[in-house]
N, C-alpha and C positions, 0 to 999 in steps of 0.2 A: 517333416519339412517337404515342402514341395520340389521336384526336381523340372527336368526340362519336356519329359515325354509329357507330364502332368499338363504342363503351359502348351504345351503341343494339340496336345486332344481337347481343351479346353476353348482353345482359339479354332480347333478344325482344320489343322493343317501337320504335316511331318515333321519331325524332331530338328531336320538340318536346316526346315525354312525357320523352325521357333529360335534357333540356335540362329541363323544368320539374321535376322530380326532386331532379336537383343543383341549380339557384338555389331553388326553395322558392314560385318565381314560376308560380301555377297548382297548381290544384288535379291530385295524385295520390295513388291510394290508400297507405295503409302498406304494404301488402305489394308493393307498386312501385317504391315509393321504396330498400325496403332491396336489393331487385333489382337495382335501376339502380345504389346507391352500391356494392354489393359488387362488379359488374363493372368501374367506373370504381375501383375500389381494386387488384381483380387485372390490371388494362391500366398502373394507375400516369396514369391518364388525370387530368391537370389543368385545368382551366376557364380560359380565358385570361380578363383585365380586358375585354376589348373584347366575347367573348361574352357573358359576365354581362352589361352593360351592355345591348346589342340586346333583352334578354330581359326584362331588371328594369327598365330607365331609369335605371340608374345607373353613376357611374362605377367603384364600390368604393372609391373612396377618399377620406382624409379631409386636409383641410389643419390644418396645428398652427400658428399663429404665435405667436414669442416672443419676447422683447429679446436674450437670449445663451443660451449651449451653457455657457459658461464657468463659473458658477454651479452651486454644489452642487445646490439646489433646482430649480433648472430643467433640471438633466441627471437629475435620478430623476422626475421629474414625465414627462420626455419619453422616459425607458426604463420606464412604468408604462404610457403612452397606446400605446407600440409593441409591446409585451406582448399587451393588451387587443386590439389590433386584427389579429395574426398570428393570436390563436387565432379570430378573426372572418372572418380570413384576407380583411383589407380594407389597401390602400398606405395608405402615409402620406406624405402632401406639409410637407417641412416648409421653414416659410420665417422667416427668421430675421433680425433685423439693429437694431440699436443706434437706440433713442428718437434723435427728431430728426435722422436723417441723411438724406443723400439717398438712400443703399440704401433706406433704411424709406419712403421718399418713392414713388420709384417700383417698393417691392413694395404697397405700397398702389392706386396710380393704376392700375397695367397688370400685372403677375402675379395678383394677388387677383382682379381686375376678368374675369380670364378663366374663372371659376369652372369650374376643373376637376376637382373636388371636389364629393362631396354634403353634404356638413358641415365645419363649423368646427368648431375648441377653440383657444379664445385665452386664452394665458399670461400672465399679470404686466401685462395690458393698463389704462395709467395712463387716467385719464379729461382729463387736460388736452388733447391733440390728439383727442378726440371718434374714437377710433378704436375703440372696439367700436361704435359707433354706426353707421359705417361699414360695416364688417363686417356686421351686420347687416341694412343697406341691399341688400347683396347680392343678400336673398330665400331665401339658404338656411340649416338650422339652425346655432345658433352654441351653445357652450357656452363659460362664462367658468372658469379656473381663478386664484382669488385673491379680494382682496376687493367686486372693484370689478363690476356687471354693472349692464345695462341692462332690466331682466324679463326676463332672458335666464335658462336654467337654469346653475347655477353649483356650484362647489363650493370649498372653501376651510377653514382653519380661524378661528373665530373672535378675529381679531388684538384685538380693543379687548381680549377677556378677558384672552387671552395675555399683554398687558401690563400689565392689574391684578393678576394670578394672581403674576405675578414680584415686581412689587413687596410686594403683601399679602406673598409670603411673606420679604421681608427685613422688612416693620415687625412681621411677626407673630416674630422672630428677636430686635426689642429694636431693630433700626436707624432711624434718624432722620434722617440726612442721607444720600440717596439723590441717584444722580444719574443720569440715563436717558441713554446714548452710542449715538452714532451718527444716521445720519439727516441733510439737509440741511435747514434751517430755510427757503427761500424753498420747498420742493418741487421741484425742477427734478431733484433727481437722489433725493430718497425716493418711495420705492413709494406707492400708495393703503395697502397694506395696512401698511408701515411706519408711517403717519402715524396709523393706528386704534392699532398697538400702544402709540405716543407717547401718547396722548391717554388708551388707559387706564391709562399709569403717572399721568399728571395725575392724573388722577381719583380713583386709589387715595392719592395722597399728600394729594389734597384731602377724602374721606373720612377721613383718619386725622388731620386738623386738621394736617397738613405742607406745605401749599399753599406756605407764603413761604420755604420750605427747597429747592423743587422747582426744578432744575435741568436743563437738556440741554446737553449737549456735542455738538455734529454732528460727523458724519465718513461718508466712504461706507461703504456697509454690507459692508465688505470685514475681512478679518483687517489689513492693510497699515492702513488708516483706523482701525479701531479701534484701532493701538498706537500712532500717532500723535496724536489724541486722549486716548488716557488717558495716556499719559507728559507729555504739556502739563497735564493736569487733575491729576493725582496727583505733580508734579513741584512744587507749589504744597504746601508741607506744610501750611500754616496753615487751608488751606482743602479739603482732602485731606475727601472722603467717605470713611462707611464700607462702603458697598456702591453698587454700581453694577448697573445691568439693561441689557444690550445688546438691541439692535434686532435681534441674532440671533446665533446663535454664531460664526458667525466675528470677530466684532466684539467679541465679548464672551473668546473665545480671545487676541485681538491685545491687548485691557486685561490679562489673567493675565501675557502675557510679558512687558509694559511694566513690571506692577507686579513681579514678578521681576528685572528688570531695576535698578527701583531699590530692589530690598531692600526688599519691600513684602511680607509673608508674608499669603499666601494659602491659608485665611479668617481665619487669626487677628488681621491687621490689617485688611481689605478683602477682603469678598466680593462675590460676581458671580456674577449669574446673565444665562445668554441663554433665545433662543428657538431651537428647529427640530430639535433632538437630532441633529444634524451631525454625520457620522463620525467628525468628531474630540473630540466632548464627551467619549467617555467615556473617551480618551486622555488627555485636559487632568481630569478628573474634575468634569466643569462641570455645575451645578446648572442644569436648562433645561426651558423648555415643550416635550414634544415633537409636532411634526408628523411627518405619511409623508406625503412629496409621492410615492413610488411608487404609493400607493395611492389619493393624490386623481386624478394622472393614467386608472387605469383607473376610477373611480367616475363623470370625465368620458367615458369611452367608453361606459361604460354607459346615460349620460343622451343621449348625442348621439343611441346605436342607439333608445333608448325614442323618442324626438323625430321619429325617419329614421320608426320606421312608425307614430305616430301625433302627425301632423304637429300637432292639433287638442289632445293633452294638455296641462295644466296643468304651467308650471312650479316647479321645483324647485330649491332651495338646501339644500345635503347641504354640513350642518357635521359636519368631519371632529373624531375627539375628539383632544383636546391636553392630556395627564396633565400635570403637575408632576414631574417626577423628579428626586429629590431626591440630591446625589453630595457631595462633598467641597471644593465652590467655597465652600459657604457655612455660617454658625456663628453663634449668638448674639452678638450685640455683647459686649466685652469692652473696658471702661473701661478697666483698666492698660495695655491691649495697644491702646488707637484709636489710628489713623492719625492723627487732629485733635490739634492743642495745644493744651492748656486748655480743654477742653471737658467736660462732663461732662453723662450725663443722667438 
Protein backbone atom coordinates (compact mmCIF):
# COMPACT_ATOMS: atom_id res chain seq x y z
CA UNK A 1 0.00 0.00 0.00
CA UNK A 2 1.09 3.27 -0.86
CA UNK A 3 2.13 5.71 1.93
CA UNK A 4 2.54 9.42 2.01
CA UNK A 5 6.53 9.79 1.04
CA UNK A 6 5.20 7.54 -2.06
CA UNK A 7 2.53 10.52 -2.96
CA UNK A 8 5.28 12.82 -2.08
CA UNK A 9 8.08 11.92 -4.59
CA UNK A 10 5.54 11.08 -7.15
CA UNK A 11 3.95 14.64 -7.21
CA UNK A 12 7.83 16.13 -6.69
CA UNK A 13 7.42 17.69 -3.69
CA UNK A 14 8.17 17.08 0.39
CA UNK A 15 6.21 14.70 2.51
CA UNK A 16 4.83 17.94 4.83
CA UNK A 17 3.59 19.82 1.56
CA UNK A 18 1.99 15.95 0.26
CA UNK A 19 0.70 15.88 3.98
CA UNK A 20 -0.77 19.54 4.11
CA UNK A 21 -2.25 19.09 0.47
CA UNK A 22 -4.41 16.03 1.32
CA UNK A 23 -5.52 17.29 5.09
CA UNK A 24 -6.14 21.05 3.87
CA UNK A 25 -3.89 21.75 7.19
CA UNK A 26 -1.42 24.48 5.83
CA UNK A 27 -1.32 26.48 3.32
CA UNK A 28 -0.47 25.13 -0.53
CA UNK A 29 -0.93 26.43 -3.76
CA UNK A 30 -3.76 25.24 -6.19
CA UNK A 31 -1.66 24.04 -8.63
CA UNK A 32 -0.03 21.61 -5.69
CA UNK A 33 -2.68 20.65 -4.34
CA UNK A 34 -4.30 19.12 -7.55
CA UNK A 35 -0.52 17.60 -7.97
CA UNK A 36 -0.32 16.04 -4.72
CA UNK A 37 -4.32 14.62 -4.89
CA UNK A 38 -3.85 13.16 -8.49
CA UNK A 39 -0.65 11.18 -7.51
CA UNK A 40 -2.33 9.96 -4.14
CA UNK A 41 -5.40 9.05 -6.57
CA UNK A 42 -3.01 7.02 -9.09
CA UNK A 43 -0.98 5.13 -5.88
CA UNK A 44 -4.69 4.57 -4.46
CA UNK A 45 -2.84 6.27 -1.44
CA UNK A 46 -5.22 6.50 1.59
CA UNK A 47 -4.61 8.82 4.61
CA UNK A 48 -4.72 6.78 7.69
CA UNK A 49 -7.12 8.44 11.14
CA UNK A 50 -3.82 8.68 13.22
CA UNK A 51 -1.88 10.61 10.24
CA UNK A 52 -4.70 13.31 9.71
CA UNK A 53 -4.74 13.62 13.38
CA UNK A 54 -0.63 14.46 13.90
CA UNK A 55 -1.33 17.02 11.25
CA UNK A 56 -4.69 18.65 11.90
CA UNK A 57 -5.30 17.81 15.85
CA UNK A 58 -7.80 15.80 15.20
CA UNK A 59 -9.27 12.63 15.62
CA UNK A 60 -11.78 12.51 12.41
CA UNK A 61 -14.17 11.32 14.07
CA UNK A 62 -17.39 12.10 15.45
CA UNK A 63 -19.28 10.40 18.31
CA UNK A 64 -23.47 10.03 17.84
CA UNK A 65 -25.20 9.21 21.03
CA UNK A 66 -28.80 7.84 20.95
CA UNK A 67 -31.35 5.93 23.09
CA UNK A 68 -32.06 2.93 20.32
CA UNK A 69 -31.12 1.49 16.67
CA UNK A 70 -34.50 -0.08 17.00
CA UNK A 71 -36.69 2.97 16.01
CA UNK A 72 -37.68 3.93 12.59
CA UNK A 73 -36.60 7.59 13.29
CA UNK A 74 -33.55 6.99 14.76
CA UNK A 75 -32.08 4.43 12.27
CA UNK A 76 -32.61 7.04 9.17
CA UNK A 77 -31.44 9.92 11.32
CA UNK A 78 -28.20 7.64 11.99
CA UNK A 79 -27.89 6.41 8.13
CA UNK A 80 -28.22 10.47 7.12
CA UNK A 81 -25.23 11.40 9.92
CA UNK A 82 -23.18 8.23 8.31
CA UNK A 83 -23.77 9.29 4.80
CA UNK A 84 -22.81 13.02 5.58
CA UNK A 85 -19.63 12.00 7.33
CA UNK A 86 -18.06 9.11 4.56
CA UNK A 87 -18.39 11.68 2.09
CA UNK A 88 -16.27 14.01 4.69
CA UNK A 89 -14.69 10.77 4.99
CA UNK A 90 -14.61 11.40 9.02
CA UNK A 91 -15.49 7.71 11.55
CA UNK A 92 -18.35 7.60 13.34
CA UNK A 93 -18.28 6.47 17.03
CA UNK A 94 -21.61 5.52 17.77
CA UNK A 95 -22.73 4.86 21.38
CA UNK A 96 -25.91 3.81 22.03
CA UNK A 97 -28.02 2.45 24.98
CA UNK A 98 -31.66 2.76 26.64
CA UNK A 99 -32.54 5.94 29.07
CA UNK A 100 -31.82 5.14 32.68
CA UNK A 101 -29.83 1.96 32.49
CA UNK A 102 -26.72 1.30 33.67
CA UNK A 103 -25.19 0.68 30.08
CA UNK A 104 -26.29 4.66 29.56
CA UNK A 105 -24.67 5.00 33.09
CA UNK A 106 -21.49 4.12 32.45
CA UNK A 107 -21.32 5.24 28.61
CA UNK A 108 -21.89 8.47 30.11
CA UNK A 109 -19.18 8.40 33.26
CA UNK A 110 -16.22 6.50 31.33
CA UNK A 111 -16.66 6.05 27.29
CA UNK A 112 -17.86 9.65 26.56
CA UNK A 113 -15.55 11.03 29.28
CA UNK A 114 -12.65 9.75 27.01
CA UNK A 115 -13.24 12.07 24.31
CA UNK A 116 -12.08 10.42 21.52
CA UNK A 117 -14.04 12.23 19.21
CA UNK A 118 -13.99 15.92 17.99
CA UNK A 119 -17.60 16.36 18.12
CA UNK A 120 -20.76 15.28 19.24
CA UNK A 121 -24.43 14.92 17.69
CA UNK A 122 -26.92 13.81 20.36
CA UNK A 123 -30.15 12.14 19.32
CA UNK A 124 -33.50 12.04 21.23
CA UNK A 125 -31.45 13.39 24.20
CA UNK A 126 -34.57 13.94 27.13
CA UNK A 127 -33.65 16.86 29.42
CA UNK A 128 -34.78 15.00 32.78
CA UNK A 129 -31.13 13.35 33.57
CA UNK A 130 -29.40 16.84 32.46
CA UNK A 131 -27.53 14.75 29.74
CA UNK A 132 -26.78 17.13 27.02
CA UNK A 133 -25.58 19.22 29.67
CA UNK A 134 -23.08 16.89 30.19
CA UNK A 135 -22.10 16.18 27.02
CA UNK A 136 -21.50 19.42 26.73
CA UNK A 137 -19.41 19.72 29.74
CA UNK A 138 -17.08 17.83 27.84
CA UNK A 139 -15.49 20.99 26.12
CA UNK A 140 -16.19 19.78 22.73
CA UNK A 141 -18.79 20.80 19.96
CA UNK A 142 -22.20 19.23 20.55
CA UNK A 143 -24.99 19.16 18.19
CA UNK A 144 -28.63 18.23 19.48
CA UNK A 145 -30.99 16.45 16.95
CA UNK A 146 -34.83 16.73 18.27
CA UNK A 147 -36.33 19.16 20.26
CA UNK A 148 -34.61 19.57 23.25
CA UNK A 149 -30.91 21.62 23.24
CA UNK A 150 -28.99 23.63 25.64
CA UNK A 151 -27.75 26.80 23.15
CA UNK A 152 -26.24 24.05 21.58
CA UNK A 153 -26.75 24.12 17.62
CA UNK A 154 -29.78 21.84 16.88
CA UNK A 155 -31.82 20.72 14.39
CA UNK A 156 -35.22 19.19 14.53
CA UNK A 157 -38.65 19.73 13.18
CA UNK A 158 -41.05 21.84 14.83
CA UNK A 159 -43.09 19.22 17.26
CA UNK A 160 -45.59 21.86 19.06
CA UNK A 161 -46.74 22.86 15.26
CA UNK A 162 -46.74 19.35 14.17
CA UNK A 163 -49.25 18.80 16.73
CA UNK A 164 -51.47 21.76 16.05
CA UNK A 165 -51.28 21.16 12.16
CA UNK A 166 -52.81 17.44 12.81
CA UNK A 167 -55.41 18.46 14.88
CA UNK A 168 -56.49 21.91 12.90
CA UNK A 169 -56.71 19.72 10.16
CA UNK A 170 -59.47 17.25 11.72
CA UNK A 171 -61.46 20.30 13.31
CA UNK A 172 -60.94 22.05 9.92
CA UNK A 173 -62.66 18.38 8.52
CA UNK A 174 -65.92 19.23 10.82
CA UNK A 175 -64.60 16.86 13.98
CA UNK A 176 -65.08 17.79 17.51
CA UNK A 177 -64.23 15.04 19.58
CA UNK A 178 -60.51 14.40 19.08
CA UNK A 179 -58.38 12.54 21.07
CA UNK A 180 -54.45 12.82 21.04
CA UNK A 181 -52.91 8.72 21.65
CA UNK A 182 -49.99 7.90 22.72
CA UNK A 183 -47.22 9.33 24.93
CA UNK A 184 -46.73 8.58 28.83
CA UNK A 185 -48.49 11.12 31.15
CA UNK A 186 -45.80 11.33 34.13
CA UNK A 187 -42.92 11.81 31.16
CA UNK A 188 -40.61 8.94 32.24
CA UNK A 189 -41.08 7.26 28.86
CA UNK A 190 -42.32 10.43 26.33
CA UNK A 191 -39.81 12.10 24.43
CA UNK A 192 -39.19 16.09 24.98
CA UNK A 193 -40.34 16.43 21.60
CA UNK A 194 -43.40 13.99 22.07
CA UNK A 195 -44.60 16.17 24.90
CA UNK A 196 -44.45 19.64 22.48
CA UNK A 197 -46.43 17.72 19.92
CA UNK A 198 -49.19 16.86 23.00
CA UNK A 199 -49.24 20.36 24.02
CA UNK A 200 -49.90 21.54 20.52
CA UNK A 201 -52.91 19.29 20.01
CA UNK A 202 -54.03 21.13 23.49
CA UNK A 203 -53.66 24.18 22.29
CA UNK A 204 -55.32 23.62 18.79
CA UNK A 205 -58.43 22.05 20.63
CA UNK A 206 -58.26 25.08 23.11
CA UNK A 207 -58.16 27.64 20.12
CA UNK A 208 -61.01 26.00 18.44
CA UNK A 209 -63.22 26.43 21.89
CA UNK A 210 -62.78 22.30 22.41
CA UNK A 211 -60.68 22.52 25.40
CA UNK A 212 -63.29 20.29 27.75
CA UNK A 213 -63.69 17.72 24.86
CA UNK A 214 -59.67 17.33 24.85
CA UNK A 215 -58.51 14.05 25.65
CA UNK A 216 -55.10 11.88 25.77
CA UNK A 217 -54.91 8.23 25.77
CA UNK A 218 -51.19 7.28 26.74
CA UNK A 219 -49.30 4.46 25.45
CA UNK A 220 -45.62 4.08 24.11
CA UNK A 221 -44.94 5.43 21.08
CA UNK A 222 -44.65 2.17 19.46
CA UNK A 223 -47.23 0.40 16.74
CA UNK A 224 -47.80 -2.39 19.64
CA UNK A 225 -48.88 0.74 22.23
CA UNK A 226 -50.75 2.46 20.13
CA UNK A 227 -53.38 -0.66 19.24
CA UNK A 228 -53.51 -1.28 22.69
CA UNK A 229 -54.65 2.00 23.62
CA UNK A 230 -56.95 2.71 20.98
CA UNK A 231 -58.80 -0.81 21.01
CA UNK A 232 -59.38 0.26 25.01
CA UNK A 233 -60.49 3.80 23.81
CA UNK A 234 -62.47 2.96 20.73
CA UNK A 235 -63.85 -0.34 22.45
CA UNK A 236 -65.99 2.18 24.64
CA UNK A 237 -68.70 2.96 21.91
CA UNK A 238 -70.49 5.49 23.97
CA UNK A 239 -67.61 7.47 24.25
CA UNK A 240 -65.88 6.38 20.87
CA UNK A 241 -64.04 9.78 19.10
CA UNK A 242 -64.27 10.70 15.94
CA UNK A 243 -60.79 11.29 14.98
CA UNK A 244 -57.72 10.71 16.79
CA UNK A 245 -54.02 12.26 16.20
CA UNK A 246 -51.01 9.97 17.18
CA UNK A 247 -47.95 10.95 18.76
CA UNK A 248 -46.47 9.39 15.41
CA UNK A 249 -47.25 6.87 12.90
CA UNK A 250 -46.63 4.07 14.31
CA UNK A 251 -48.84 4.77 17.04
CA UNK A 252 -51.31 6.10 14.90
CA UNK A 253 -50.87 2.72 12.37
CA UNK A 254 -51.53 0.44 15.55
CA UNK A 255 -55.07 2.76 16.20
CA UNK A 256 -56.09 1.97 12.20
CA UNK A 257 -55.69 -1.97 12.96
CA UNK A 258 -57.45 -1.78 16.39
CA UNK A 259 -60.19 0.15 14.70
CA UNK A 260 -60.32 -2.51 11.79
CA UNK A 261 -60.27 -4.77 14.11
CA UNK A 262 -63.39 -3.76 15.77
CA UNK A 263 -65.21 -2.91 12.63
CA UNK A 264 -64.62 0.57 12.97
CA UNK A 265 -64.23 1.79 9.06
CA UNK A 266 -61.61 3.96 8.53
CA UNK A 267 -62.26 7.36 7.73
CA UNK A 268 -65.78 6.95 7.41
CA UNK A 269 -66.34 6.33 11.15
CA UNK A 270 -62.86 7.55 12.68
CA UNK A 271 -60.09 9.20 11.19
CA UNK A 272 -56.41 9.42 12.22
CA UNK A 273 -53.95 11.23 11.59
CA UNK A 274 -49.89 10.74 12.74
CA UNK A 275 -46.78 12.44 12.53
CA UNK A 276 -43.27 11.46 10.80
CA UNK A 277 -44.46 9.96 7.23
CA UNK A 278 -43.06 6.52 8.45
CA UNK A 279 -42.60 3.94 5.68
CA UNK A 280 -45.51 2.57 6.47
CA UNK A 281 -47.90 5.58 6.12
CA UNK A 282 -48.35 5.31 2.78
CA UNK A 283 -49.08 1.47 3.09
CA UNK A 284 -51.65 2.12 5.77
CA UNK A 285 -52.87 5.41 3.51
CA UNK A 286 -52.23 7.57 6.86
CA UNK A 287 -52.95 11.17 6.72
CA UNK A 288 -49.36 12.53 8.56
CA UNK A 289 -47.07 15.42 9.28
CA UNK A 290 -44.17 14.60 7.40
CA UNK A 291 -40.43 14.59 8.81
CA UNK A 292 -36.90 13.30 7.11
CA UNK A 293 -34.88 12.44 9.89
CA UNK A 294 -32.34 11.26 6.80
CA UNK A 295 -32.03 14.60 6.22
CA UNK A 296 -31.89 16.29 9.69
CA UNK A 297 -29.23 13.72 10.43
CA UNK A 298 -26.75 15.11 7.67
CA UNK A 299 -28.09 18.99 8.27
CA UNK A 300 -26.51 18.03 11.92
CA UNK A 301 -23.23 17.20 10.14
CA UNK A 302 -23.23 20.04 8.50
CA UNK A 303 -23.72 22.20 11.65
CA UNK A 304 -21.09 20.06 13.72
CA UNK A 305 -18.38 20.57 10.42
CA UNK A 306 -19.47 24.58 10.57
CA UNK A 307 -18.82 24.65 14.55
CA UNK A 308 -15.29 22.15 14.11
CA UNK A 309 -13.84 25.18 12.16
CA UNK A 310 -15.22 28.02 13.59
CA UNK A 311 -15.38 27.27 17.06
CA UNK A 312 -16.39 31.08 17.89
CA UNK A 313 -19.81 31.09 15.37
CA UNK A 314 -23.06 31.66 16.34
CA UNK A 315 -25.50 29.03 16.85
CA UNK A 316 -28.19 27.56 15.07
CA UNK A 317 -31.58 25.98 15.14
CA UNK A 318 -32.51 24.58 11.52
CA UNK A 319 -36.22 23.74 11.57
CA UNK A 320 -36.64 21.14 9.32
CA UNK A 321 -40.02 21.72 7.05
CA UNK A 322 -43.03 19.18 8.10
CA UNK A 323 -45.88 19.38 5.02
CA UNK A 324 -49.26 17.95 6.00
CA UNK A 325 -49.84 15.15 3.68
CA UNK A 326 -52.96 14.57 3.17
CA UNK A 327 -54.06 10.35 2.24
CA UNK A 328 -57.11 8.48 2.89
CA UNK A 329 -57.01 8.10 6.88
CA UNK A 330 -59.01 10.97 7.15
CA UNK A 331 -62.70 12.61 5.96
CA UNK A 332 -65.28 15.08 6.92
CA UNK A 333 -67.11 14.07 9.82
CA UNK A 334 -70.25 12.39 8.89
CA UNK A 335 -73.31 12.31 11.26
CA UNK A 336 -75.12 9.18 10.10
CA UNK A 337 -71.81 7.22 9.84
CA UNK A 338 -69.99 8.78 13.79
CA UNK A 339 -68.65 6.30 15.86
CA UNK A 340 -70.47 8.36 18.97
CA UNK A 341 -74.24 7.36 20.07
CA UNK A 342 -76.37 10.08 20.12
CA UNK A 343 -74.47 12.68 19.43
CA UNK A 344 -74.91 15.13 16.94
CA UNK A 345 -73.11 18.28 15.99
Amino acid sequence: MAGIADVARAAGVSKSTASRALTGAGYVSDETRARVQAAATALGYVPTTSAVSLVTGRTQTIGVVMPTLDRWFFAHVLEGIQDALLERRYDLALYGAPPESEARREMFEHFLARKRFDGLIAVGIEPSAHELERLVAFGKPVVSVGGYDVGTNAVSIDDHAAGRIATEHLIGLGHRSITFIGGDPDGRRTSFGDRQRLDGYLGAMRAAGLEASARHSPSEATMPGGYGAAADLLGDRRNRPTGLVGVCDEVAVGAIIAARRLGIRVPDTLSVVGIDDHSYADMFSLTTIQQKPHQQGRAAVQLLMWQLDDPDAPTHRIYESSPLIVRSSTAAIDDEASAIVGVRT
